[in-house]
N, C-alpha and C positions, 0 to 999 in steps of 0.2 A: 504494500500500500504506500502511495506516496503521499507526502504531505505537500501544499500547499499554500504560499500566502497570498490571497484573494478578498477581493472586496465584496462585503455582505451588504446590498441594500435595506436601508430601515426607513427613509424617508416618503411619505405622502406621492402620490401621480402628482408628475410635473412640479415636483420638488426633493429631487434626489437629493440626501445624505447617505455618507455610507460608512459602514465600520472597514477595517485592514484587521482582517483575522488569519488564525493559522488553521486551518482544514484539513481533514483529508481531501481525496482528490475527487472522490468517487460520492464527497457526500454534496445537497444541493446549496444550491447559491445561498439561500436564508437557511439553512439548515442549522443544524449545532455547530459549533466550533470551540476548538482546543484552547485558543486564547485570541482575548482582544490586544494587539499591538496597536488601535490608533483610530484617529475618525478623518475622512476628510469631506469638507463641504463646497461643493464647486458653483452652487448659485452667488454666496458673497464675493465682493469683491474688494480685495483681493481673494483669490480662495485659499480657503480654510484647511492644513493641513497640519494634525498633529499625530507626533508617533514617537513610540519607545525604542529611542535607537537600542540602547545596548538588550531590549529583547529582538527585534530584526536581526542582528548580528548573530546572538544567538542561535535562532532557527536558522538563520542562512549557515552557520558554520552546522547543525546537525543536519542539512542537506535537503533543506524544503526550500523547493522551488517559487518565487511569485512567476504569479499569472502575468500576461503582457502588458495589462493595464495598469497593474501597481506595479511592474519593473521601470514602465514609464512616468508614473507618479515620482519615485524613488531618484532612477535620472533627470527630473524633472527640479524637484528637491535640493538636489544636490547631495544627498546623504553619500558624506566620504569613504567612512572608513568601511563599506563594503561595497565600492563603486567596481568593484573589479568583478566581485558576482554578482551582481545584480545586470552589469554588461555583460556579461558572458550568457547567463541563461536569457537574457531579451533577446539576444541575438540568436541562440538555440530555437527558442520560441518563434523566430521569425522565418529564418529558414524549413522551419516543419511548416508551417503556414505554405509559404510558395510551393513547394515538394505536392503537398495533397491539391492545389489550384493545377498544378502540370499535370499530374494524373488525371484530375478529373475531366481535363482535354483529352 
């Protein structure tokens, strides 16, 4: 089973907040989750992004992947001292994306 770190929506239609949790892979989007690392709000402006780095670092070094959207949150961020995996699996992520778009030509 892999683990996870993926954005849980909690907010209202047409007013997305969201949490940054650790999941399994296999469970759903609002489903349970292992722990909460962080909220982010994208309707304020500026948006609203807060998080626990040294638990992110954590699950990154026991080898849970984010999803494409909180790797880009993260590069986004700027969060340093795990910028090297956090690039490395966006980039893993990206390239499986194009691979299955060629196939399904």
């Amino acid at each position: 089973m892999a683990v996870k770190i993926k954005l849980k929506k909690i907010g209202r239609t047409k007013s997305p907040f969201y949490r940054i949790v650790v999941a399994e892979d296999s469970w759903k989007r609002n489903g349970k989750e292992i722990e909460v690392l962080g909220t982010y709000n994208p309707i304020k402006t500026p948006n609203i992004f807060e998080i626990k780095e040294d638990r992110v670092q954590y699950w990154l070094s026991e080898g849970a992947q984010p999803t494409e959207g909180v790797a880009k949150l993260f590069l986004k961020n700027k969060l340093q001292q795990d910028s090297k995996l956090v690039k490395r699996s966006f980039s893993a992520a990206k390239k499986g994306k194009t691979k299955k778009k060629e196939e399904a030509q």
